[in-house]
C-alpha positions as CSV (number, residue, x, y, z in Angstrom):
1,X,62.9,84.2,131.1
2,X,66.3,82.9,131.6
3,X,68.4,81.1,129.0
4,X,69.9,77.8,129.8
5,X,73.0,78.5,131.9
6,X,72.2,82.0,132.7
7,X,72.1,82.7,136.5
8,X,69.9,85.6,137.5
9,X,72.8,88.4,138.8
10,X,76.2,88.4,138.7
11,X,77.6,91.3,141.0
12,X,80.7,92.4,140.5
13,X,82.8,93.2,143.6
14,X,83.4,92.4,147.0
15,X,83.3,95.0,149.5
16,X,80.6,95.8,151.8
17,X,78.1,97.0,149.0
18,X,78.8,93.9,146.6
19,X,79.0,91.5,149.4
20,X,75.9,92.6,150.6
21,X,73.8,92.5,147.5
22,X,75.0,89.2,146.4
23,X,73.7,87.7,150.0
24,X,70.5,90.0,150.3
25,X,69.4,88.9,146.5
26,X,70.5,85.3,147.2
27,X,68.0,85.2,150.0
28,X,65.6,86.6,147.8
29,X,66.0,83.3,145.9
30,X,67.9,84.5,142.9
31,X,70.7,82.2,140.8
32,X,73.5,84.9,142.3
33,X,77.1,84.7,141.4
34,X,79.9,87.1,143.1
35,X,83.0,88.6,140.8
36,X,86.2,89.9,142.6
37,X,89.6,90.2,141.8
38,X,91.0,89.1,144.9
39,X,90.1,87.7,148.7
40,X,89.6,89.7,151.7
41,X,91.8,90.0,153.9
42,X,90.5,88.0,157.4
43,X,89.7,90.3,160.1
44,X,91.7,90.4,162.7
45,X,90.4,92.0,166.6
46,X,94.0,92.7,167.5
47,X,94.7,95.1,164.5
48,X,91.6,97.4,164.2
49,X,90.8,98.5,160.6
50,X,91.1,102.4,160.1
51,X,88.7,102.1,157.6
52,X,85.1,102.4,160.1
53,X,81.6,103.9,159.3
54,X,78.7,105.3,161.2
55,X,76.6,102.3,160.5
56,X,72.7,103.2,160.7
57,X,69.5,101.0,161.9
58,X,68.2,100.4,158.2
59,X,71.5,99.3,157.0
60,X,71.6,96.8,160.6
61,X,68.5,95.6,159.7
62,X,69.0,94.8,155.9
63,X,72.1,92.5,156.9
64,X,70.1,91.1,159.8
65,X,67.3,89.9,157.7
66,X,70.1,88.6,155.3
67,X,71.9,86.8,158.4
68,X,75.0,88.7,158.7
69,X,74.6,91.3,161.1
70,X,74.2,89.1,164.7
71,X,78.1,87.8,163.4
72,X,79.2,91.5,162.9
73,X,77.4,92.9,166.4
74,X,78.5,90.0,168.2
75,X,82.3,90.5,166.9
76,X,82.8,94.2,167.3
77,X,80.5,96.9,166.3
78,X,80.2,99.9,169.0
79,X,76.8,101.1,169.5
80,X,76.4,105.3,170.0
81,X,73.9,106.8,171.8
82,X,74.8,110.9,171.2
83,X,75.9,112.9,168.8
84,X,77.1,116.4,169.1
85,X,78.2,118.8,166.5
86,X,79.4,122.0,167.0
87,X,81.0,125.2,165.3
88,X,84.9,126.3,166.6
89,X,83.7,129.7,165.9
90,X,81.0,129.6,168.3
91,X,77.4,129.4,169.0
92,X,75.8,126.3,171.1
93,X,75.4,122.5,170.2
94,X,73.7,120.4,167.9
95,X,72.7,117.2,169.7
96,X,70.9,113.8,168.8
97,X,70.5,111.6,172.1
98,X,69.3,108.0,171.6
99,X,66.6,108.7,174.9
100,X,65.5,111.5,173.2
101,X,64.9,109.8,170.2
102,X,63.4,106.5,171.4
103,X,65.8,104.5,170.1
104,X,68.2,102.3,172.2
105,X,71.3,103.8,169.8
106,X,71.5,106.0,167.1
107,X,73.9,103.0,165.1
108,X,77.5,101.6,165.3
109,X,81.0,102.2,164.8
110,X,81.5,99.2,162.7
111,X,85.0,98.6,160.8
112,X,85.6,97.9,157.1
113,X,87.1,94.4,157.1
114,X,84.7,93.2,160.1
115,X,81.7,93.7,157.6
116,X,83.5,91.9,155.0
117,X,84.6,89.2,156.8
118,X,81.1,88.3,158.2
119,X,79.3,89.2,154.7
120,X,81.8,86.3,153.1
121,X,81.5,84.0,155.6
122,X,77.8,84.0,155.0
123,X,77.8,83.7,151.2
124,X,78.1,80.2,150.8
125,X,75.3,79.2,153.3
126,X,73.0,81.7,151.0
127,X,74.6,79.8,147.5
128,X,76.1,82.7,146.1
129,X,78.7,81.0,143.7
130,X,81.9,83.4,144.1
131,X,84.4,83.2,141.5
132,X,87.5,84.2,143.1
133,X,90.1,85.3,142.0
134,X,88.6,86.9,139.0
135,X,88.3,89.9,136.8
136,X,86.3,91.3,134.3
137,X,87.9,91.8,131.2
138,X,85.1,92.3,128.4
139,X,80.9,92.0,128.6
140,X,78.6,92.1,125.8
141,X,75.1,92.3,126.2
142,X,71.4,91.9,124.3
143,X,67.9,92.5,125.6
144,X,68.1,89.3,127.7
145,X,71.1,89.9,129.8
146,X,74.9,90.5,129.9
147,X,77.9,87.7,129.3
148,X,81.1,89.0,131.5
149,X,84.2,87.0,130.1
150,X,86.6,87.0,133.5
151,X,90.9,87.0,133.1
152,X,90.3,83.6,134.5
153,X,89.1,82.4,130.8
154,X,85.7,81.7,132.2
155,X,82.3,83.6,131.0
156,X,79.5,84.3,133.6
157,X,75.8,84.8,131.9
158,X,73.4,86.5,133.9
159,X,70.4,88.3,133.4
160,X,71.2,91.3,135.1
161,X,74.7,92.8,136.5
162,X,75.5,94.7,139.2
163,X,78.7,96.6,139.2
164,X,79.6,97.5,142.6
165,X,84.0,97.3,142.1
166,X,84.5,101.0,143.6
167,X,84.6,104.4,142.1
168,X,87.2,103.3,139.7
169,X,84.7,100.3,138.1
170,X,86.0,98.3,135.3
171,X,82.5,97.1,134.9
172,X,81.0,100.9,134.6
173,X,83.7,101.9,132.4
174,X,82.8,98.9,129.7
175,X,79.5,99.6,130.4
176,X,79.5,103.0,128.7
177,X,78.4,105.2,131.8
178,X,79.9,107.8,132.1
179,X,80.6,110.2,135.5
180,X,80.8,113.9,137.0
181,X,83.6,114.1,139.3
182,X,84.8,117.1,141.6
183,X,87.7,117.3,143.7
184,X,88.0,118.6,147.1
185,X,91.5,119.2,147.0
186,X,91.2,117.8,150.7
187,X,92.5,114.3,152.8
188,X,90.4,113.0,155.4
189,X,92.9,111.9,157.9
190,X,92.1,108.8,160.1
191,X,93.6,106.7,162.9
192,X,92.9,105.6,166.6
193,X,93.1,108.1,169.6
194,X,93.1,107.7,173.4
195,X,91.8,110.7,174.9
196,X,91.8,112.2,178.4
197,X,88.3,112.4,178.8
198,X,85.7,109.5,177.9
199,X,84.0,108.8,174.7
200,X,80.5,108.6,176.7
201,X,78.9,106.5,173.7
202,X,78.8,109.5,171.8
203,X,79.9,110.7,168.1
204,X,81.8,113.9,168.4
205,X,82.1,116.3,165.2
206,X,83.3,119.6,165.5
207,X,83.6,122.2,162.4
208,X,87.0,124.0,161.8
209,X,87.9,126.5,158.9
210,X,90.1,124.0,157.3
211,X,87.3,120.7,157.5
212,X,85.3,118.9,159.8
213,X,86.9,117.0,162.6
214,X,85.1,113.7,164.0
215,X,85.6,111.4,166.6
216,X,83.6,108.1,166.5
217,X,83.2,105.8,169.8
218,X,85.3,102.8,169.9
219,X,85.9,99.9,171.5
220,X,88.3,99.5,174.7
221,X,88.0,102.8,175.0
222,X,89.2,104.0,171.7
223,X,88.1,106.4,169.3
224,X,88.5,107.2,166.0
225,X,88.9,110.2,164.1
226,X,88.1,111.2,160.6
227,X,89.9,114.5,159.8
228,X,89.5,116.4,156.6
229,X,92.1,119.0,156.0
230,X,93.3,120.3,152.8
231,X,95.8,118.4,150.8
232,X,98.8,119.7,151.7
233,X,98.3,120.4,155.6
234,X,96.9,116.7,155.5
235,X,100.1,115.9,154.4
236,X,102.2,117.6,157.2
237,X,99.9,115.8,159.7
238,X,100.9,112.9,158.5
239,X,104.5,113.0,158.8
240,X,104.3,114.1,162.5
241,X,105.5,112.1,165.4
242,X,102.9,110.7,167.8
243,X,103.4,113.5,170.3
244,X,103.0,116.5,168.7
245,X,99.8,114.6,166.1
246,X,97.8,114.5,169.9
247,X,99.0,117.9,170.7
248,X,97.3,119.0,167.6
249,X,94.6,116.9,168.0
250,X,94.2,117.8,171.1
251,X,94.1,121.2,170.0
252,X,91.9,121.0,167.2
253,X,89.5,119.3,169.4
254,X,89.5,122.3,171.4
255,X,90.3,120.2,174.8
256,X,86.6,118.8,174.5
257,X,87.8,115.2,175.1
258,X,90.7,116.2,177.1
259,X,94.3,115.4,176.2
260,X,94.6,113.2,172.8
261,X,97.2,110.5,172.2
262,X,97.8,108.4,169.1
263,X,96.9,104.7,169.5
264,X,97.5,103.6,165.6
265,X,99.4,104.5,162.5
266,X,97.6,107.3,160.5
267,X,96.3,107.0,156.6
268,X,94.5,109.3,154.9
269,X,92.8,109.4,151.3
270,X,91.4,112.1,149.1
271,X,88.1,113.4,149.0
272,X,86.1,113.9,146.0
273,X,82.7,114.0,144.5
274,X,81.7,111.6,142.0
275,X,78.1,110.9,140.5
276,X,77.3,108.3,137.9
277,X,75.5,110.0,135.6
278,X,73.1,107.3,134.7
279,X,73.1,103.7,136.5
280,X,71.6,101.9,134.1
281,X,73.1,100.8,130.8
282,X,71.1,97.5,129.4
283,X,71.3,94.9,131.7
284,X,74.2,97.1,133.9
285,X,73.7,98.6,136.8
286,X,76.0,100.5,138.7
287,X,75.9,100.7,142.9
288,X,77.9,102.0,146.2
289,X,80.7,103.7,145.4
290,X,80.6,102.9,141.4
291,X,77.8,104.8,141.3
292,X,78.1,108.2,143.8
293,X,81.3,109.1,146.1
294,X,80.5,111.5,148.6
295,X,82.0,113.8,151.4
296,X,82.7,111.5,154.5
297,X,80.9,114.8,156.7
298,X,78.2,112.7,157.1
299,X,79.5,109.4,157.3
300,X,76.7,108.3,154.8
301,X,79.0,106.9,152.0
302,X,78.3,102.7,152.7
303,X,75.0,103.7,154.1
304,X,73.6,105.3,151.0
305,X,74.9,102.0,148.8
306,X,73.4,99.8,151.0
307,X,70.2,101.4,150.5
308,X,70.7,101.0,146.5
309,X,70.8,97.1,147.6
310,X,68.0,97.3,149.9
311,X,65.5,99.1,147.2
312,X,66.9,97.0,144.9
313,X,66.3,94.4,146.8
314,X,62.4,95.8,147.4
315,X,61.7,96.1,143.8
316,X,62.4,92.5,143.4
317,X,60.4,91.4,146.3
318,X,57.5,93.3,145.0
319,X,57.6,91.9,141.7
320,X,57.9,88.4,143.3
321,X,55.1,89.2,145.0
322,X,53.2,90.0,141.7
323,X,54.6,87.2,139.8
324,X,55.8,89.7,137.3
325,X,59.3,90.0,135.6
326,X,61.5,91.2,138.3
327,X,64.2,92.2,135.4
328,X,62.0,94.2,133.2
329,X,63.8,96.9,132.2
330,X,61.0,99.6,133.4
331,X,61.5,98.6,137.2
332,X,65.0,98.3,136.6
333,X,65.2,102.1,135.3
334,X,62.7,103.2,138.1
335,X,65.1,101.9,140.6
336,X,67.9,103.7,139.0
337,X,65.9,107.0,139.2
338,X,64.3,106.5,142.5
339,X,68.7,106.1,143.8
340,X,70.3,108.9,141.4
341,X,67.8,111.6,143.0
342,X,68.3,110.1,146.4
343,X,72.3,109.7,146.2
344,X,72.7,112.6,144.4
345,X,70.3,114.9,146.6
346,X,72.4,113.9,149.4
347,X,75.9,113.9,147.7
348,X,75.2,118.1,147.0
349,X,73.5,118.6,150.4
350,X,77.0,117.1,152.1
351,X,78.8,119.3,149.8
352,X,76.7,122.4,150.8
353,X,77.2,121.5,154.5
354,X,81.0,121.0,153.8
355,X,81.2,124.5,152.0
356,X,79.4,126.4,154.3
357,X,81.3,125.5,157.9
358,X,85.0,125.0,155.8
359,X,85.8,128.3,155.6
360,X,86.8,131.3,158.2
361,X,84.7,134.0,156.4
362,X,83.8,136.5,158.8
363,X,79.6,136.6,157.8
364,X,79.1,133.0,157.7
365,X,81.8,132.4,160.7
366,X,79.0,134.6,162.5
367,X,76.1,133.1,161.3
368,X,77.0,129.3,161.6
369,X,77.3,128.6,165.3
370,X,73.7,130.4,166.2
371,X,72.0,127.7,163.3
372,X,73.5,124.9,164.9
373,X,72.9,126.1,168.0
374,X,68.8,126.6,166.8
375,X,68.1,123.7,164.8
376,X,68.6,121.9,168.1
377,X,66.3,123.8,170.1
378,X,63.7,122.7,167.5
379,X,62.7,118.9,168.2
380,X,60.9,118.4,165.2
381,X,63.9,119.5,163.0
382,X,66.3,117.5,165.1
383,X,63.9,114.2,164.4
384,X,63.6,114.9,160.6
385,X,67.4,114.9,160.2
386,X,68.2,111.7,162.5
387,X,65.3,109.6,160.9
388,X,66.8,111.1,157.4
389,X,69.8,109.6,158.6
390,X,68.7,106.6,159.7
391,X,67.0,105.7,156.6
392,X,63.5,106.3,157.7
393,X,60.6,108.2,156.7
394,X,59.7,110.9,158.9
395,X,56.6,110.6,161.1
């Protein structure tokens, strides 16, 4: 039962994940309150945000259901229909086709501040109250749920909090839980590129010795790349000049798109592993990137913390359903083990993948390229991984 003032959930941050699980749980008819320190930058359609993920069907369908995602599609969110994923030291394709698949796309190349944008703009229709600017500066908490006192002098009481502020989380770090971090010692470098050759709907990612190397479908014609080097030749890519970064590209590519030309500034940021080690601490819980970082290879990251909302989201439902307490503290700590297995299964399984095709050792060099090139002569296996990607159970 709730005390008097106490809303249901308070989440704590504002990206895509905390966004999105203020609006889903507010359409589940909770009392839901948003936390973050600043406000989002509006998204613009003439400056493309570097910052874009491989958005899957589950996580389109979670934001639908919540309202948002017509407003996103309808903006600027690239559908892809392949995917092919190859070795540079040889050996034949890995390839997902949409047709193939019975799907109309495998998901969208959707940017960063385009799903913010649309996720705010629908919070106030859902009654999400979002304090703003705000921070959290202190929480205590009892059996009954968790007071946040904000640098704005206010308190927030809610029943349950959700700390989704990034994998540096104020509200994880008061919260006592702790995290197992590993560094890649790598950059993934991205930007926009013209090529010579056209994108054909498709997700390109081919594996060198020094890091994967992706190109994602664009808009206008555009694509963008995602390229994880180690730290210090991702730091000589970035201080080339446009020319010789699409020689290089182009290059690195192995002509596969034809010629490469930059069409944006370049950024990069450093690639880590980083599991919470529990996501539960009283009435805390920790998800998206305050709970797991993991390698980009995949482009799972906002994928896998949107499915922390949406079995969240499930658990809450079901209770509803029963007319049971939604907050007990044994579903919440069955949701927390159902996600660490999931998040972290798939955090060491990235890694593994990563390991295995980053390297020019002669035996695996060898052995790599005839996998790839097998696991997608096998039907079955291809349809297992895509629906594992996709966020589905397989058939």
């Amino acid at each position: 039962m709730k005390r008097r003032g106490q809303i249901d959930v308070a989440v704590v941050g504002g990206g895509v994940v905390g966004a999105a699980c203020a609006l889903v749980l507010a359409r589940e008819g909770l009392d839901v309150a948003l936390v973050e320190g600043r406000e989002p930058l509006s998204w613009s359609p003439a400056q493309p945000d570097l910052r874009v993920y491989a958005f899957a069907p589950d996580n389109a369908a979670l934001l639908d259901e919540a309202g948002a995602w017509s407003a996103v599609r309808d903006a600027r969110a690239q559908p892809y229909r392949r995917m092919r994923v190859w070795d540079a030291g040889g050996g034949d394709e890995l390839r997902f086709d949409a047709d193939a698949l019975g799907r109309t796309q495998l998901g969208w190349i959707v940017e960063n501040a385009l799903l913010v944008d649309r996720l705010w703009a629908a919070l106030p229709a859902a009654g999400v109250q979002v304090r703003c600017p705000a921070r959290v500066e202190a929480m205590e908490q009892d059996d009954t749920g968790v007071t946040l006192r904000l640098d704005d002098g206010s308190r927030l009481d809610a029943r349950l909090a959700v700390a989704a502020d990034g994998a540096d989380s104020t509200l994880r770090r008061l919260a006592g839980l702790e995290v197992a971090a590993h560094d890649y010692a790598q950059r993934g470098v991205v930007a926009f590129v013209r090529t010579g050759m056209p994108h054909e709907d498709t997700a390109w990612q081919r594996f060198l010795p020094t890091g994967p190397l992706a190109f994602l479908p664009f808009a206008d014609g555009l694509s963008s790349i995602v390229w994880t080097l180690p730290d210090d030749e991702a730091q000589r890519v970035l201080t080339l000049d446009d020319a010789a970064f699409g020689r290089e590209l182009t290059l690195a590519m192995g002509g596969k798109l034809g010629q490469v030309d930059a069409a944006s500034p370049r950024a990069a940021f450093p690639l880590k592993r980083q599991l919470a080690k529990d996501y539960v601490a009283g009435r805390i819980v920790v998800a998206g990137d305050a709970a797991h970082v993991v390698h980009p290879l995949a482009g799972q990251g906002v994928n896998l913390g949107l499915r922390d909302v949406a079995a969240l989201r499930d658990g809450i439902r079901a209770a509803q359903g029963r007319r049971v307490d939604w907050a007990a503290t044994h579903r919440i700590e069955r949701w927390a083990r159902q996600r660490r297995s999931e998040n972290a299964t798939a955090a060491y399984a990235f890694e593994g993948i990563n390991r295995l095709f980053s390297n020019d050792e002669m035996h695996l060099t060898l052995l790599r390229g005839p996998l790839l090139g097998l696991a997608g002569k096998l039907p079955p296996l291809v349809d297992f991984f895509w629906r594992h990607a996709a966020g589905q159970r397989a058939r």
